[in-house]
PASEBA-1860 file (N, C-alpha, C; in nm, 3 decimals):
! residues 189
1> XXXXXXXX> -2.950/-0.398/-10.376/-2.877/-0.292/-10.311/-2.829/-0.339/-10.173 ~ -2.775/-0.446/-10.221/-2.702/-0.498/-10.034/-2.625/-0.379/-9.964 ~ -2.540/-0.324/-10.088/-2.435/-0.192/-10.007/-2.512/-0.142/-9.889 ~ -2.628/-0.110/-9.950/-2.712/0.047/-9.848/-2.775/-0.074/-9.744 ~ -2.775/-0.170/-9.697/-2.814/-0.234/-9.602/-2.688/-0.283/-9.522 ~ -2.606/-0.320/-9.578/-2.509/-0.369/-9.509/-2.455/-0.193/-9.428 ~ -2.465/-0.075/-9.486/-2.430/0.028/-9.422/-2.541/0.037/-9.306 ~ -2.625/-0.018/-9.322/-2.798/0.089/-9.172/-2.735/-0.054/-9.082
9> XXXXXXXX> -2.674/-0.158/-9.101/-2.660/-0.278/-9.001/-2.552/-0.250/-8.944 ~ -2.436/-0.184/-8.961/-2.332/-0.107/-8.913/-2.346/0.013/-8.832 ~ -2.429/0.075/-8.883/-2.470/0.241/-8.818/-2.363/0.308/-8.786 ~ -2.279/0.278/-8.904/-2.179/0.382/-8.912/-2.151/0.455/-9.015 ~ -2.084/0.586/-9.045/-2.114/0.667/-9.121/-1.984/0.677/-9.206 ~ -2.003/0.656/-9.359/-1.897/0.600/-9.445/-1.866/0.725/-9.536 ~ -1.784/0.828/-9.519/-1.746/0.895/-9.590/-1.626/0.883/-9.733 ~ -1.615/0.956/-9.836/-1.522/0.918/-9.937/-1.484/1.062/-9.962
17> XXXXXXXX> -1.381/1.077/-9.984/-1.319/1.253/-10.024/-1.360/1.247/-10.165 ~ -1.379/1.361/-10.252/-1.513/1.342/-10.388/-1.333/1.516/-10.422 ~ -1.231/1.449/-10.509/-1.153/1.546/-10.575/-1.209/1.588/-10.683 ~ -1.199/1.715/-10.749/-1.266/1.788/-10.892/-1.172/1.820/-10.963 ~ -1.161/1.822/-11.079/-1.063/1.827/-11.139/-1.046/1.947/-11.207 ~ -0.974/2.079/-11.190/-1.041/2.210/-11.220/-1.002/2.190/-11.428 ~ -1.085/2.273/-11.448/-1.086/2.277/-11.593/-1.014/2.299/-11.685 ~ -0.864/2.396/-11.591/-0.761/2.419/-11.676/-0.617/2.286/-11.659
25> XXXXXXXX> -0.683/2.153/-11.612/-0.582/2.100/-11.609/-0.661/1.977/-11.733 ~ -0.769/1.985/-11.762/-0.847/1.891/-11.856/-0.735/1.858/-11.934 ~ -0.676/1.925/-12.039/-0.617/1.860/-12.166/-0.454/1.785/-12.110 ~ -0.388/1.861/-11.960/-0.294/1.791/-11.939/-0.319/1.651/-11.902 ~ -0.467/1.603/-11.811/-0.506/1.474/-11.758/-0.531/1.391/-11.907 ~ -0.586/1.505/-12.013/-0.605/1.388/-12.138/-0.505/1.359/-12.204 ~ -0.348/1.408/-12.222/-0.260/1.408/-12.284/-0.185/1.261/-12.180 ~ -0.177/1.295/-12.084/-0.150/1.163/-12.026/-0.177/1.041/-11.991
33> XXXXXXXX> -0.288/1.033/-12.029/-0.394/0.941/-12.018/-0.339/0.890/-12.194 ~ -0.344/0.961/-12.268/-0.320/0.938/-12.398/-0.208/0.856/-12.417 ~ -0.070/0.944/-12.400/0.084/0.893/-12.417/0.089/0.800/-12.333 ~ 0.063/0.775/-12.186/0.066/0.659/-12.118/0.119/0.540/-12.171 ~ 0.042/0.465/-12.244/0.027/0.308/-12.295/0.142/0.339/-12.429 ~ 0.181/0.441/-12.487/0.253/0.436/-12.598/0.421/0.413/-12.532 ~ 0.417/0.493/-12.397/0.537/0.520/-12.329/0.562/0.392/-12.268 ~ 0.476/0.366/-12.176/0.512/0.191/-12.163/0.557/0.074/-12.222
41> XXXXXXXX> 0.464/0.091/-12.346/0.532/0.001/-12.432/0.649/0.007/-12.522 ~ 0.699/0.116/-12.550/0.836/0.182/-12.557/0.929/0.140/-12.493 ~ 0.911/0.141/-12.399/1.012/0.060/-12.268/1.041/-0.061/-12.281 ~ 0.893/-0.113/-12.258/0.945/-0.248/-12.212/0.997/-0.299/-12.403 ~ 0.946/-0.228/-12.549/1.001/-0.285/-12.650/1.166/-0.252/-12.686 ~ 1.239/-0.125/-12.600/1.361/-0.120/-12.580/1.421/-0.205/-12.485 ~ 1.371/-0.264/-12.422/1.413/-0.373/-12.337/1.414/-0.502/-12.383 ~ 1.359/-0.565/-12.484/1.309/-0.699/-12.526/1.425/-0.678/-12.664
49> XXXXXXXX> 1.454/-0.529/-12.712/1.566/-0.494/-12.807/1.674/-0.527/-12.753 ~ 1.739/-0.495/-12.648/1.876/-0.520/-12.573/1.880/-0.640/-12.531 ~ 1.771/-0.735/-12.534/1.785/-0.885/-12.528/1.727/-0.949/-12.394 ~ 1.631/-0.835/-12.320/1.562/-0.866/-12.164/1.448/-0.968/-12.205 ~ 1.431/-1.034/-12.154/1.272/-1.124/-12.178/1.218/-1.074/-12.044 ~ 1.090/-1.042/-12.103/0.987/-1.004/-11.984/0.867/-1.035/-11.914 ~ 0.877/-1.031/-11.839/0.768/-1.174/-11.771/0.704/-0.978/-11.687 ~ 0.566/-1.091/-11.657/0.513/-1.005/-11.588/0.450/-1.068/-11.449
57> XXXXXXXX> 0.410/-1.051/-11.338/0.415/-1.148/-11.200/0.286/-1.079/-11.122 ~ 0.147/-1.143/-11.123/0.064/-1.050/-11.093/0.007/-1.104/-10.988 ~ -0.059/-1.029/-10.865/-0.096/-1.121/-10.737/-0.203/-1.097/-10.738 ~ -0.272/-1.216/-10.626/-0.426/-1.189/-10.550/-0.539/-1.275/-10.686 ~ -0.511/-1.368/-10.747/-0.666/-1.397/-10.816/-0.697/-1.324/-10.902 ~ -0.666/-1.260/-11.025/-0.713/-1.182/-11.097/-0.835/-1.235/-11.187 ~ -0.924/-1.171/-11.201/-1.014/-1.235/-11.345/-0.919/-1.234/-11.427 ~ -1.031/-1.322/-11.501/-0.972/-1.364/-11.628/-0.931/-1.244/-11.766
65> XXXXXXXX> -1.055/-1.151/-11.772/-1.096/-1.000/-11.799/-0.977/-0.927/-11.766 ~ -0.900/-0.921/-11.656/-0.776/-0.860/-11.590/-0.664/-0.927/-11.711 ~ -0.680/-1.029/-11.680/-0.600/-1.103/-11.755/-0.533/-1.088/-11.876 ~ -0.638/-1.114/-11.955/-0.655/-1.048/-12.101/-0.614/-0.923/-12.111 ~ -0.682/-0.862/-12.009/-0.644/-0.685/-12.041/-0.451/-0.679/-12.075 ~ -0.366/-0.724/-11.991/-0.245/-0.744/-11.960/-0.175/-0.823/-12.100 ~ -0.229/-0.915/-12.143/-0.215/-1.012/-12.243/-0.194/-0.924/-12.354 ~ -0.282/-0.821/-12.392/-0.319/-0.732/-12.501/-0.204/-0.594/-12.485
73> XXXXXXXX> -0.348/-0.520/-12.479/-0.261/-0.382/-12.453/-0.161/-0.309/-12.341 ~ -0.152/-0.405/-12.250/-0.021/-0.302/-12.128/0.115/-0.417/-12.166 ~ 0.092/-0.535/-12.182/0.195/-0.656/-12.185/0.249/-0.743/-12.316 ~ 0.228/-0.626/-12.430/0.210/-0.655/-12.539/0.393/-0.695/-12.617 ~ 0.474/-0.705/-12.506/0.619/-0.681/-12.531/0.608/-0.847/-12.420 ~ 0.541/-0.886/-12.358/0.565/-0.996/-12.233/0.574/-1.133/-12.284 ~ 0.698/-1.207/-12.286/0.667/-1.336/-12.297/0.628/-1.439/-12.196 ~ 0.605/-1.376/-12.033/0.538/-1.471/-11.976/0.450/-1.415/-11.880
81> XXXXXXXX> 0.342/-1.469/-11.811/0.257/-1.380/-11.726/0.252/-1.528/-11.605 ~ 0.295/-1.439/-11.488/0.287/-1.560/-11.383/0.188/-1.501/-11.277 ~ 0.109/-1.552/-11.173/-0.014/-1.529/-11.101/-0.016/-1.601/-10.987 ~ 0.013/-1.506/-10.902/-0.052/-1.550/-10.767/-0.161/-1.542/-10.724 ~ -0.257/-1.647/-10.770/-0.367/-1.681/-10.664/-0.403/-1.756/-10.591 ~ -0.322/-1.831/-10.493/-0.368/-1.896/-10.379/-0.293/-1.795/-10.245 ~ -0.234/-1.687/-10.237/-0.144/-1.660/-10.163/-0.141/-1.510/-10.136 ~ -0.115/-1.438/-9.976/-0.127/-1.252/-10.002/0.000/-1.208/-10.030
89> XXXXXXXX> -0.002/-1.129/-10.064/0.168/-1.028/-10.056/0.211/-1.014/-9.957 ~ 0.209/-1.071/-9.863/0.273/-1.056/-9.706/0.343/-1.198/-9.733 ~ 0.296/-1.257/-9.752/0.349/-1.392/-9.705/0.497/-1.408/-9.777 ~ 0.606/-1.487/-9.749/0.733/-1.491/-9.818/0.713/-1.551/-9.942 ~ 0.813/-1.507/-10.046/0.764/-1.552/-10.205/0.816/-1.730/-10.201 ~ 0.885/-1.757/-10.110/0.918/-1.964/-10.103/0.817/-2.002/-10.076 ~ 0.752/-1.962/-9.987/0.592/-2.089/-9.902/0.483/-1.996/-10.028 ~ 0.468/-1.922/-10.130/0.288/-1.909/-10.186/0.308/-2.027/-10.270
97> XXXXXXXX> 0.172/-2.037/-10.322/0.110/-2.136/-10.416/0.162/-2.250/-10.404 ~ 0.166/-2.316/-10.311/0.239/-2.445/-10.301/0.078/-2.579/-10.257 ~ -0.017/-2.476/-10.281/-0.131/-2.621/-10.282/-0.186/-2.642/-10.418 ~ -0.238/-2.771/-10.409/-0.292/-2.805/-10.520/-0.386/-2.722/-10.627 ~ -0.446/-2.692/-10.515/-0.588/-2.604/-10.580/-0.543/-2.463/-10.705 ~ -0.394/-2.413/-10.693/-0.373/-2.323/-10.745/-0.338/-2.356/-10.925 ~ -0.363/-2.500/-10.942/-0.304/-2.532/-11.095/-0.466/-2.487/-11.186 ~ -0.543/-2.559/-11.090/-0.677/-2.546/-11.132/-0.745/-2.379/-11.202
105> XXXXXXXX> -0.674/-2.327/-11.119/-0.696/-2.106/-11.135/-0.567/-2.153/-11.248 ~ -0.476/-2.152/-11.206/-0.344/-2.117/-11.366/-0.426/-2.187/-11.473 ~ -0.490/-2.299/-11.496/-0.518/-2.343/-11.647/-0.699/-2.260/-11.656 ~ -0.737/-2.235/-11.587/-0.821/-2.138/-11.646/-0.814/-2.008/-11.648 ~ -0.687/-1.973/-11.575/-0.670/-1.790/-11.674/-0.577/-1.808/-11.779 ~ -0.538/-1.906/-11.831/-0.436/-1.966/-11.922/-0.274/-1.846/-11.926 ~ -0.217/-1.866/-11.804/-0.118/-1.824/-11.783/0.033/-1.907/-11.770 ~ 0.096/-1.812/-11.773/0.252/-1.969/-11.730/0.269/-2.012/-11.589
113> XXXXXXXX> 0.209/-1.969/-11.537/0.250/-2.036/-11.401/0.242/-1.949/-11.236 ~ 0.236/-1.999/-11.167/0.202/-1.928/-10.994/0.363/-1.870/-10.969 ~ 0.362/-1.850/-10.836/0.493/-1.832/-10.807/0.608/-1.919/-10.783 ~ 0.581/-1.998/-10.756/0.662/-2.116/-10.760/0.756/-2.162/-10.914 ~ 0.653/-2.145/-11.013/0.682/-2.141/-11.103/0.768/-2.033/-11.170 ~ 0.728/-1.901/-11.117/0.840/-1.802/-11.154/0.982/-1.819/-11.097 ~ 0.953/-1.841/-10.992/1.088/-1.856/-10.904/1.178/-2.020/-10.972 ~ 1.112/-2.119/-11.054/1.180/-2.171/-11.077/1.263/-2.172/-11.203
121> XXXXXXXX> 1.193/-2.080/-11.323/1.187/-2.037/-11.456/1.308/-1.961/-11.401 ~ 1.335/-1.860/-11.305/1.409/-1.764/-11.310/1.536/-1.821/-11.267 ~ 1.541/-1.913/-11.183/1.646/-1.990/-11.135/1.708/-2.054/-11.315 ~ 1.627/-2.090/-11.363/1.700/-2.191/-11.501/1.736/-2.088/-11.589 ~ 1.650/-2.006/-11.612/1.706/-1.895/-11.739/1.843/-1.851/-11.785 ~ 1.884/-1.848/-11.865/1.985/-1.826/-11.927/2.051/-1.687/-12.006 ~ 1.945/-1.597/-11.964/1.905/-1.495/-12.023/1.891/-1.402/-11.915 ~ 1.888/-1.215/-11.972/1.911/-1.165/-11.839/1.724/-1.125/-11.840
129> XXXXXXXX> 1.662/-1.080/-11.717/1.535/-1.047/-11.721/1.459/-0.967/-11.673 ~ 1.340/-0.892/-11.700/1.304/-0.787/-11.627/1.178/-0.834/-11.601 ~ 1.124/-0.842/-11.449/0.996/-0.875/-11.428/0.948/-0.754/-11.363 ~ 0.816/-0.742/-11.450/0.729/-0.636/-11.472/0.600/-0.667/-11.341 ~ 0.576/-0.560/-11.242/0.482/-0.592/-11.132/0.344/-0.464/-11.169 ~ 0.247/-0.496/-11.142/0.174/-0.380/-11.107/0.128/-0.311/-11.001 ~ 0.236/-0.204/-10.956/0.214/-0.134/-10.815/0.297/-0.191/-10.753 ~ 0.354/-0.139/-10.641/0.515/-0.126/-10.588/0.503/-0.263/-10.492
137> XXXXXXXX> 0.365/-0.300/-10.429/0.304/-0.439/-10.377/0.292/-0.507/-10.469 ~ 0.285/-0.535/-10.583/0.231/-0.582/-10.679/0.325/-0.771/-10.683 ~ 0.430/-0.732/-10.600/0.512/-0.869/-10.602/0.499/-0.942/-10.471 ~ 0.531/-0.762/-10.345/0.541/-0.866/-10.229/0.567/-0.709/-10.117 ~ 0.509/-0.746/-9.998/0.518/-0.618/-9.950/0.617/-0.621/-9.812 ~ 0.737/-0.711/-9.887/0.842/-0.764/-9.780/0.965/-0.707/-9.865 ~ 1.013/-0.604/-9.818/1.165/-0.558/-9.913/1.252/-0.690/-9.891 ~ 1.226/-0.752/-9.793/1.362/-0.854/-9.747/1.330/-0.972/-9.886
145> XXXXXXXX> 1.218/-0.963/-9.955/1.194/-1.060/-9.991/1.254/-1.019/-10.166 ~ 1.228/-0.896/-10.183/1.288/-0.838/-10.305/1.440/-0.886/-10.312 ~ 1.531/-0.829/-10.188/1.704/-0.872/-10.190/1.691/-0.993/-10.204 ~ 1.597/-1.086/-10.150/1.651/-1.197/-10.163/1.634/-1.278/-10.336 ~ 1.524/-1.221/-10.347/1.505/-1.268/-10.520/1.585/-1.203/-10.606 ~ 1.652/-1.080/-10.564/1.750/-1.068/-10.664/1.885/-1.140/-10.640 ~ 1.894/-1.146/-10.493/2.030/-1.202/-10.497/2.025/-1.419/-10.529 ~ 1.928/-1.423/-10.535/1.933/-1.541/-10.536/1.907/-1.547/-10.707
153> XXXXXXXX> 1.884/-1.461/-10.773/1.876/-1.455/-10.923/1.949/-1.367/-11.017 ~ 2.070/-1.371/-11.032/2.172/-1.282/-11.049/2.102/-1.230/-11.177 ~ 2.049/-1.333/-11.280/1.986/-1.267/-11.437/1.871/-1.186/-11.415 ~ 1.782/-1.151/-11.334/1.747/-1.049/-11.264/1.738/-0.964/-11.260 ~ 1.739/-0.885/-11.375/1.874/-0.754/-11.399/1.736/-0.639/-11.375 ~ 1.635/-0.598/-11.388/1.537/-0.519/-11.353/1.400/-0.544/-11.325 ~ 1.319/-0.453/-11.268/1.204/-0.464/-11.190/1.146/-0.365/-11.243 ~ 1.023/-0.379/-11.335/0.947/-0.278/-11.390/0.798/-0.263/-11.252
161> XXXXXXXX> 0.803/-0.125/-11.251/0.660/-0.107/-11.196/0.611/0.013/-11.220 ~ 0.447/-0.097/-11.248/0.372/-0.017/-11.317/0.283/0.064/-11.208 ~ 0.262/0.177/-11.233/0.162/0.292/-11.146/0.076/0.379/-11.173 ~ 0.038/0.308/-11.316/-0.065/0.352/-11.361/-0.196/0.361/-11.284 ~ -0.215/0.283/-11.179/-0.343/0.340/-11.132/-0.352/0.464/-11.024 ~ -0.221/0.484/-10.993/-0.224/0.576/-10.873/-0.148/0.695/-10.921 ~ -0.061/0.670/-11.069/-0.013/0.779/-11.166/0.020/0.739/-11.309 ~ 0.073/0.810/-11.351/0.118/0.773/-11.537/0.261/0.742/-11.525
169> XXXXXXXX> 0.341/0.637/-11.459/0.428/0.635/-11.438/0.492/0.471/-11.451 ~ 0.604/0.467/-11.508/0.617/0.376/-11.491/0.755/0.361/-11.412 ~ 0.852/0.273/-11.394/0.931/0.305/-11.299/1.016/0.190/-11.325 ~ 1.180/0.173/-11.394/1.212/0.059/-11.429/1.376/0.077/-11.348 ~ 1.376/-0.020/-11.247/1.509/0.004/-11.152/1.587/-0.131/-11.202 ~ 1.694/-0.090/-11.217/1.831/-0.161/-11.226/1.852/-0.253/-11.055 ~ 1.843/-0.383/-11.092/1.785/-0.467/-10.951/1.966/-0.432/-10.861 ~ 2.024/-0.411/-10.891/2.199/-0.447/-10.835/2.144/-0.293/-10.757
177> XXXXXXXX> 2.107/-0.160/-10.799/2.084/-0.042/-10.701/1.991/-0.067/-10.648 ~ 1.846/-0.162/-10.670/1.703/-0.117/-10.612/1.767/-0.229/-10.449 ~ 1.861/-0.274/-10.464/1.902/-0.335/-10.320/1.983/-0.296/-10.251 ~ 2.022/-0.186/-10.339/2.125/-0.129/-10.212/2.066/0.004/-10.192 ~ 1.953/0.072/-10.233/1.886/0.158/-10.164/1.790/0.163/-10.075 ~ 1.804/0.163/-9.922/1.653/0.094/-9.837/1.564/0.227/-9.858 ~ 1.612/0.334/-9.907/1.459/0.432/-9.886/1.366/0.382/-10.012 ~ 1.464/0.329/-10.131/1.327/0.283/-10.205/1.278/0.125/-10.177
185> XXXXX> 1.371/0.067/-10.163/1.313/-0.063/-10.117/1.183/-0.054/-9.994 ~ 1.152/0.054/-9.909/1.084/0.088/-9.832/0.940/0.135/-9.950 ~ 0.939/0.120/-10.042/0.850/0.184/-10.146/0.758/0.045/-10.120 ~ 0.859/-0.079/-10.131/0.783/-0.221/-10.156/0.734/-0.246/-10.045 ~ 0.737/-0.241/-9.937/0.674/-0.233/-9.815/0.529/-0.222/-9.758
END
């Protein structure tokens, strides 16, 4: 129980807001919880229909467990999964994963590649594409850095994000408007 020690060595007092969920909203939280994963994958399989290949671009080190999860049931339409783990979402998407140490994490979560690697896949592609993030940070928490990956990637053509943990939502923007609107580009922020 390190938690409860590391709290009496602080002597500070750690509160959490504790929401209840009243009883007459039970079957709407289970109905969405339900359709969720059917609706997602709907999407992204009408998208892979019209001829999008979909990569998915996930940051911060994920387990391997994470991994899989994505592989299976949320990314089940994805032909590539790329991973940033040597690098934060602040930093610009040109300078992450550019040390060695990051090939070593890609061949043991057996993924396609860091960012470097996305950014170079996307440059060659021939095809138009939708890269799928989880959570509106989930790529990069620099809007300047969004315009610039779209404009520097014309095939590019959408940005799926997922918000499933903070709602049942998924959210798939046409990249040519998500840059010319700054109140949502302020979302990525």
């Amino acid at each position: 129980m390190d938690f409860l020690l590391a709290k009496k060595k602080k002597a500070q007092r750690i509160t959490r807001e504790l929401y209840i969920l009243k009883e007459i909203y039970y079957d709407d939280l289970i109905n969405s919880i339900c359709t969720y994963l059917p609706k997602y994958q709907e999407s992204l399989r009408n998208l892979r229909i019209d001829g999008y290949e979909i990569m998915v671009m996930l940051e911060n080190h994920p387990q391997t467990s994470e991994i899989n999860d994505i592989k299976s049931e949320r990314t089940l339409f994805c032909n590539k999964i790329f991973v940033s783990p040597c690098s934060w979402a602040s930093s610009p998407l040109a300078s992450r994963d550019l040390q060695d140490s990051s090939q070593v994490i890609m061949d043991e979560l057996s993924v396609d590649g860091n960012t470097q690697d996305l950014l170079n896949y996307l440059k060659s592609a021939h095809h138009d594409i939708c890269l799928v993030i989880i959570d509106f940070r989930g790529l990069t928490t620099r809007s300047e850095d969004i315009v610039d990956l779209v404009e520097a990637n014309p095939l590019l053509k959408k940005i799926a994000v997922d918000t499933f943990a903070r709602s049942d939502d998924v959210f798939i923007f046409d990249t040519e408007k998500l840059v010319e609107d700054s109140d949502l580009l302020q979302k990525f922020d």
